[in-house]
C-alpha positions, 0 to 999 in steps of 0.5 A, a space after each residue: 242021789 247026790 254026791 258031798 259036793 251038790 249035798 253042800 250046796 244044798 244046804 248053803 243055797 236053803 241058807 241063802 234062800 232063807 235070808 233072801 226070804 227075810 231080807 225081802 220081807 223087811 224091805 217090804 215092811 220098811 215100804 209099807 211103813 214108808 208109805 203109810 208115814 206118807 199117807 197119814 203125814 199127808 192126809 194130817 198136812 191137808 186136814 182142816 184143823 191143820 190149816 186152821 193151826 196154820 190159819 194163825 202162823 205167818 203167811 208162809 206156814 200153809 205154802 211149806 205144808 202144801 208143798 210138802 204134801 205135794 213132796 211127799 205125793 210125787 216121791 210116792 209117785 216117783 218111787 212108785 211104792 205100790 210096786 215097789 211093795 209088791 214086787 218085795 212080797 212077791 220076792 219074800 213069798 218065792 224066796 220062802 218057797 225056794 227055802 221050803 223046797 231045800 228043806 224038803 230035799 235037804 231031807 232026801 238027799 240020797 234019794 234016787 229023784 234028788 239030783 232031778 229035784 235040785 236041779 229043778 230048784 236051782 232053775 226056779 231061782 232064775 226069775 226071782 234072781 232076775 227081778 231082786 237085781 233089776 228091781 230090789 236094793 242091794 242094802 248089804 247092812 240089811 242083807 248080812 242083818 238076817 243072813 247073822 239072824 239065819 246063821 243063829 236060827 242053825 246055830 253056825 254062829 255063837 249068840 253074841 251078848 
């Protein structure tokens, strides 16, 4: 059973789990998009019929395209998107499972085995702590986006508009 105290924290850390799990999947799709810009601005750029449009511009046009493909590439590269998108869903799907088990606990809070189950829920939040510091943005505009969106889906804040 749980005491007022830990039945609080229950429930700020299912808030807080939820908004982590939106947060990363938004980043996710912001990589996503990003990358498939880069791709298609990069397959366009190097296509046949861009380089017979830019055939006819002055001397210079097809070294600014070129260059820019290859700009574009080695930020993909560099970035390293593909992890970056990864390392993002995997952080979404966790988060989401976190959320999930608040959830589940959140119903049984005076419950004989609720103090266990909080406690193995706070130790499964270590390692997605661990990698969203090293390896995720701190874009705090974008983490209070979908923290307002979760205060709304609970109703702790009135809709503006």
């Amino acid at each position: 059973m749980l005491n007022d105290s830990q039945i609080g924290r229950v429930w700020e850390n299912l808030i807080s789990a939820e908004t982590r799990a939106l947060y990363f999947a938004d980043l996710a799709s912001r990589y996503t998009v990003r990358k498939q810009w880069i791709a298609g601005l990069s397959f366009v750029l190097s296509s046949g019929a861009a380089a017979a449009v830019f055939a006819r511009m002055p001397s210079w046009a097809p070294i600014i395209m070129a260059s820019l493909v290859a700009v574009m590439n080695a930020y993909t590269i560099a970035a390293n998107l593909d992890r970056r998108i990864a390392t993002m869903a995997k952080l979404h799907t966790t988060w989401n499972q976190i959320a999930a088990e608040y959830y589940r606990l959140w119903d049984q809070v005076y419950d004989d085995t609720a103090e266990e189950q909080l406690n193995a829920i706070l130790a499964s939040e270590r390692a997605p702590s661990e990698l969203a510091t090293t390896e995720a943005p701190n874009n705090q505009r974008l983490l209070g986006k979908w923290q307002d969106h979760v205060f709304l889906m609970h109703r702790l804040t009135e809709q503006k508009g």
